[in-house]
N, C-alpha and C positions, 0 to 999 in steps of 0.2 A: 168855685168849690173844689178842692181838694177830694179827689177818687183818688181812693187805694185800697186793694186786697190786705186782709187781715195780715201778717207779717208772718205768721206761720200755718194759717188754715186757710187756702184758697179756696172763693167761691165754689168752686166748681170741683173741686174734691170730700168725699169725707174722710174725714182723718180725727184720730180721737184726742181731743184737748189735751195740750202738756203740762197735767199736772204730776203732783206725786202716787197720784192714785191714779190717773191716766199713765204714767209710766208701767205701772205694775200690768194694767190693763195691755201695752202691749207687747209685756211679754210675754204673754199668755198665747200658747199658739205658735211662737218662734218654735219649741221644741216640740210641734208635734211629729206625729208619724212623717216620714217624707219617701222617695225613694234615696234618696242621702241614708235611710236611717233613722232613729230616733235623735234629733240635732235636742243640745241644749242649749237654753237660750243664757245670754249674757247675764248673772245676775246683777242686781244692783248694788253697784259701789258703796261703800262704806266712806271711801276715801278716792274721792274722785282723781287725785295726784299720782295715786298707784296705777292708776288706768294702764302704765306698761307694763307692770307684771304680770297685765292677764293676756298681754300677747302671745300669738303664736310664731310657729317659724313659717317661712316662706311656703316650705313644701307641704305641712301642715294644711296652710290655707286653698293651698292649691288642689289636696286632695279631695275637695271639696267637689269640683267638678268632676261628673262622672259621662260616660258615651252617651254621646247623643241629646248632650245639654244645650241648651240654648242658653246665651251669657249675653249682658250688656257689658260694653269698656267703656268709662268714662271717656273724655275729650277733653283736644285744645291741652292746657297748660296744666290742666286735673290730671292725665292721663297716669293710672296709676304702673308707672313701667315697673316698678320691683314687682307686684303681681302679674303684670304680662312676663316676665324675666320667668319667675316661678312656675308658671303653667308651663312654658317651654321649654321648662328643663324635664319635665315629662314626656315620656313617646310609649305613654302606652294607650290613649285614648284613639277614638274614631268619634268621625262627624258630629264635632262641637262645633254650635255657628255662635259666629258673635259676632251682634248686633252694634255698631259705631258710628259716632259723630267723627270728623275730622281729629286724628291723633297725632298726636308728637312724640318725636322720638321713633328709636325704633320698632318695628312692626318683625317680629321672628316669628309670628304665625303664619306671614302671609310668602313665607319662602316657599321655592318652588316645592322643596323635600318634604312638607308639610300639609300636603294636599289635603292628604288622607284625613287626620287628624284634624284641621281646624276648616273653615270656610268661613274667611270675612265678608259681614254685609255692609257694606258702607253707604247710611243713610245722608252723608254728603263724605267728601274725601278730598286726600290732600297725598301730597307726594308721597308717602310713605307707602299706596296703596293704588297709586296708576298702574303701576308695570301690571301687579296682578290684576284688575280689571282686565286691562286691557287682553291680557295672557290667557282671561277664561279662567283663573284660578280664585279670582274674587269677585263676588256680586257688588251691586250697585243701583239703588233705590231710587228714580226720582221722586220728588218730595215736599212740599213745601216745609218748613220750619216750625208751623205753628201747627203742623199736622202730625210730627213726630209722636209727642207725648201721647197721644190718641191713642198711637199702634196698641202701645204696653197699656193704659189705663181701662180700653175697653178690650185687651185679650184675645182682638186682632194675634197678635204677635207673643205669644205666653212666657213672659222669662222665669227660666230655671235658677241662674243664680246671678249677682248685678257685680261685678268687681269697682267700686268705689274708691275715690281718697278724697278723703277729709281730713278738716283742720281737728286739733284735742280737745278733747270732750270740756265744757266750763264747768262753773261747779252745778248747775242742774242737770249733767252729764247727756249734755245736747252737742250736739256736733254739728258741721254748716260743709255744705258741699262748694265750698272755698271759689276757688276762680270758675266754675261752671257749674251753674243752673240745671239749666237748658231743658232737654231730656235727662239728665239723671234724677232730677226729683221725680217723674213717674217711673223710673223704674227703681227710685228706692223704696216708692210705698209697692208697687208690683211682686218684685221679684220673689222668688221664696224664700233665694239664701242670697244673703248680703254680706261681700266679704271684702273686708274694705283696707285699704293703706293707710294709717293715719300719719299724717308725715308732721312734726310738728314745726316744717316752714310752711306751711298752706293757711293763709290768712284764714283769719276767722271774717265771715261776711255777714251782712245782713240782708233780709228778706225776709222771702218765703221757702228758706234752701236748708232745714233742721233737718238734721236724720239724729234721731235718739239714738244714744250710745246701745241703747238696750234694743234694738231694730238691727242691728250685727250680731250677726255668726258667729264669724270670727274675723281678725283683725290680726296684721302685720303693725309695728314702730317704726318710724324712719323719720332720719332729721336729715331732709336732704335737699338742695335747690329743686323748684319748680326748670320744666321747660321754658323758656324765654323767647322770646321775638323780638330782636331790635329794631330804631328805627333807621330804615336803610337811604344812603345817600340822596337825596332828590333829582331828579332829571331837570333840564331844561325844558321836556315837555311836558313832566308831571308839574311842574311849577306853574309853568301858563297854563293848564288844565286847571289847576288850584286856585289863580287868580280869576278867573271865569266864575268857577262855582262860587267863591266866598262873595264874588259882585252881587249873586243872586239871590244871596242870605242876610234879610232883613232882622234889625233888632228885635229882640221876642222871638224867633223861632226858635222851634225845637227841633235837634238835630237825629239824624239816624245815618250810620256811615259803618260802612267796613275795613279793613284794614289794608296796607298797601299803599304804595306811592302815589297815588291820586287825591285818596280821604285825607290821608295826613299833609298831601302839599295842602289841600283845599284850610285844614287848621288849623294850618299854621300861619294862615293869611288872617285868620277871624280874631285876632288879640284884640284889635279895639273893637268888637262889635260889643253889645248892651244886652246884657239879659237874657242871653241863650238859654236855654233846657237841653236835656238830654234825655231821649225816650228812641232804646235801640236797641236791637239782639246782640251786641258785642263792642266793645271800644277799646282802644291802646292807649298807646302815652300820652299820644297830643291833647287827648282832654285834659291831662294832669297839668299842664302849662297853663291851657286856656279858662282852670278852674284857677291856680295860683294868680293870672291877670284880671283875674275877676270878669271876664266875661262872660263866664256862665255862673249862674245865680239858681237857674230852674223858677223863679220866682211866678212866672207869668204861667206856665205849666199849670194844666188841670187835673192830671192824671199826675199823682206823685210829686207833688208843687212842692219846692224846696229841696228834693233829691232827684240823682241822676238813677233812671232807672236800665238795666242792660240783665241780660242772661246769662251773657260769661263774658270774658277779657282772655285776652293774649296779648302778652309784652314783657317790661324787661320789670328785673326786681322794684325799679323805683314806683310801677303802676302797683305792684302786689304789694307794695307796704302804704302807697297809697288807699287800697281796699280795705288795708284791714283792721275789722273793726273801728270803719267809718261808720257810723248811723248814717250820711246824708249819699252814701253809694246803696240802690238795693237791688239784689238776683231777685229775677221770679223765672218759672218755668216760659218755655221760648212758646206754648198754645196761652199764655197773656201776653206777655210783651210783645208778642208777634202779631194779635187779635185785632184786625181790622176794627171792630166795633170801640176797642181800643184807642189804639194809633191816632184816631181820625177825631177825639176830642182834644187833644192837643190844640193850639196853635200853628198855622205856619210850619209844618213840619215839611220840612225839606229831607227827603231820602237820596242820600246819595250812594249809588250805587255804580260796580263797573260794569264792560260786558267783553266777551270776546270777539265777536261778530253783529252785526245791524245791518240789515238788509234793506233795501231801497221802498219796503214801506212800513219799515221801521219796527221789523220782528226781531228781537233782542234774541241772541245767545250768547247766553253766561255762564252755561257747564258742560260744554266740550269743545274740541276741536276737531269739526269731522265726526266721529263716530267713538275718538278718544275723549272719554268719560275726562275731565281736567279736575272738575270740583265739585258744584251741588246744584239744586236749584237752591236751596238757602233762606234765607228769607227777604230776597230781595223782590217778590211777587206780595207779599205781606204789604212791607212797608211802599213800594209804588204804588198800590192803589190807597191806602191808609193815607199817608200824603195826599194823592187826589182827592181824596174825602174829608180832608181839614181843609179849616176855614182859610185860605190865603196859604196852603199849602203848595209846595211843588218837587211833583217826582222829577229827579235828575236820571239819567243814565250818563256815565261820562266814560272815553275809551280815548286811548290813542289812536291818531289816522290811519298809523303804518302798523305790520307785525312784519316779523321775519327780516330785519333791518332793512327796512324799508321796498324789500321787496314782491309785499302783498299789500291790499287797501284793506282794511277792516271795515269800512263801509263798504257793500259789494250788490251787485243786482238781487243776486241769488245768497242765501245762506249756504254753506258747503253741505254737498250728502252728508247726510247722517247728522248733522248738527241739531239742537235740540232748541227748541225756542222756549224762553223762560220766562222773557215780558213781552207779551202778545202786542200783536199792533194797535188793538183797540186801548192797551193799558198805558201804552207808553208816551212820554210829556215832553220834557226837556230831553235834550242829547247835546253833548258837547265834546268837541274836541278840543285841539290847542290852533285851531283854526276858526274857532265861534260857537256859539249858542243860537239853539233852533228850537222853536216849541210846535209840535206834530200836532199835538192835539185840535180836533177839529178840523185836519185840512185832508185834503183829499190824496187819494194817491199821487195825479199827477206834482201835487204842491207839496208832499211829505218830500219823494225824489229829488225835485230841485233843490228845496232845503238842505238834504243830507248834501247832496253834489257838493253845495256851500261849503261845507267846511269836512269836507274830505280832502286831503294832501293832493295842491296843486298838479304835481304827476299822473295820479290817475282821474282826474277833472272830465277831460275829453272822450276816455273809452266809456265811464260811467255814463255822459250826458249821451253817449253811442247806443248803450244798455238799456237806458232808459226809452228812448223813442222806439226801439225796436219792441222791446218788452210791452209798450202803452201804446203804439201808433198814433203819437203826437207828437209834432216837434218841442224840443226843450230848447229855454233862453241859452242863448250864448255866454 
């Protein structure tokens, strides 16, 4: 049986049907009272094509936000930078937070001079936004992925206005939250003012990712490439790490992977597998191959049979002209695709996921180094246990032996201080280096340690199997 959420009204939101009289309906209320002011709201087009002569200009848009607002920024490849550009050509504001997933590009709010003025929260993060964590000058939320959307729908977290980019309005004057899902669809039904980039390179997507033209403020025009991610050389290690994983993906499953030299060595091994699915918070290019060789189909798929389901994408132009205006790619918000109850009617879902550190009974961190904040928890706690809970499923974790060229084990007794554990010992299944495959689950501590010993980089073999006896007060095989 074929499960899917309505394509544009999720179960678990109300949202008023998009008709033509359900249009009129919401914009009713866009211009009421605010402390903005009396806003007015978009009217409805006559001539959907003109839709850029009711643009604004940058600063226009920007004047929108006033002290002491709270803002969402889109993420990933969405990342609306002419509106972040726009804000920061302003210096006369104080204490605007804004709320973000992983952004691209750059970040001029989060300079040091800027203190005053803005305070990023970074509900997962990416380089643009370590130094300042790190520095005390930006927050940083741990999180699960499918917990996000929660914050803004139930009011947790109140947003004042959502900076948005989207793809141009069709002729029902409906717009799509183009390469990312995720959390912006609850904070574009949330927010009070939506003020949005329309860029008309931003694919148009399917889902559950509509924001009605008439649900904007106000809006900027721009015809300009998206952020891109290519795909970067492969290692010799991320390769055999690749060949491991794809050993361990049976025909019919369904895949969930993140991005990065390990997910894409792993599929680019999988061209002759049979009947893969896709049911994942994000994917790049190499599905675009493995969709062209036919080895994914989604056929066997219960949840969204016949399409690949994800929450947003990062990659290069040829993934974003593959999305667009696919019917059989569809966004839904990352509290479903991310939903264990979810995940776990699939088939065979194998989550592959990385880490930074794994400790000798097998406590996964995956978003620091030390006490440096690196990335997210994400939603790689989602889909490992989702996996666990399909039928013939298996959660992977897979990591390099070495860091620091090779002068540290990423397998280690101890986690480092401050490190943040993200797939708990009791969650965790598979692990794999470029030295072997071990499955934790069900073994004991003293039998998790030996495992990992296994395929940790022959160098640190002997201090580890040292660690371990001393740590357990049992000897370990030789």
């Amino acid at each position: 049986m074929n499960e899917i959420p309505h394509p544009i009204i999720p179960k678990n939101r109300q949202q008023t049907a998009i008709s033509s009289q359900g249009m009129r309906k919401l914009r009713v209320g866009l211009g009421g009272s605010t402390r903005q002011g009396n806003l007015t709201p978009l009217p409805m087009l006559t001539s959907l094509p003109n839709w850029k002569s009711r643009a604004s200009s940058p600063a226009e848009v920007a004047a929108l936000v006033k002290n002491g607002d709270t803002l969402f920024i889109h993420g990933a490849a969405a990342t609306p930078t002419s509106l972040i550009e726009a804000l920061c050509q302003r210096h006369d504001l104080e204490g605007v937070r804004l709320y973000h997933m992983h952004t691209n590009g750059p970040a001029p709010f989060a300079e040091p001079d800027r203190a005053q003025e803005f305070r990023s929260v970074s509900l997962f993060t990416g380089a643009p936004l370590r130094a300042a964590i790190a520095d005390g000058r930006a927050d940083y939320v741990p999180i699960f992925l499918s917990d996000i959307p929660g914050l803004f729908l139930s009011g947790q977290v109140k947003l004042d206005v959502a900076f948005l980019q989207l793809s141009p309005p069709d002729h029902n004057g409906l717009c799509s939250l183009g390469t990312s899902c995720d959390s912006a669809k609850a904070a574009s039904e949330t927010a009070r003012i939506i003020v949005a980039e329309i860029n008309e390179q931003m694919p148009r997507t399917h889902g559950n990712n509509v924001v009605p033209l008439s649900r904007v403020h106000a809006y900027i025009a721009t015809n300009r490439p998206l952020h891109g991610h290519h795909v970067s050389v492969e290692s010799p290690v991320e390769g055999r790490i690749g060949e491991l994983i794809a050993d361990l993906v049976e025909d019919g499953s369904t895949l969930q992977m993140g991005i990065g030299g390990i997910p894409d060595a792993a599929l680019a091994r999988m061209g002759k597998k049979h009947d893969l699915g896709i049911h994942t918070e994000m994917f790049s290019d190499r599905i675009v191959d493995l969709v062209e060789a036919g080895a994914i189909t989604n056929r066997l798929k219960v949840v969204g049979q016949g399409r690949i389901i994800t929450s947003f994408i990062n990659g290069s132009q040829r993934l974003f002209d593959f999305v667009d205006d696919n019917p059989l790619v569809n966004f839904y918000p990352c509290d479903w695709t991310n939903d264990t109850s979810v995940i776990r009617k699939n088939p065979k879902v194998v989550a592959i996921n990385s880490a930074i550190q794994i400790d000798l009974t097998g406590q996964v961190c995956a978003d620091s180094i030390g006490d440096r904040i690196y990335s997210g928890i994400g939603g790689q706690m989602d889909f490992i246990r989702g996996a666990a809970l399909s039928r013939g499923g298996k959660p992977i974790i897979a990591l390099p032996s070495q860091a620091s060229g090779g002068k540290v084990s990423r397998i280690a007794p101890h986690l480092n201080p401050g490190a943040g554990v993200v797939t708990t010992r009791g969650h965790v299944h598979w692990v794999i280096t470029e030295y072997g495959v071990v499955n934790l689950h069900g073994r004991s501590l003293r039998e998790r340690g030996e495992a990992l010993i296994s395929i940790a980089h022959p160098d640190f073999r002997p201090e580890l199997r040292r660690d371990l006896a001393n740590i357990r007060h049992f000897p370990v095989a030789g």
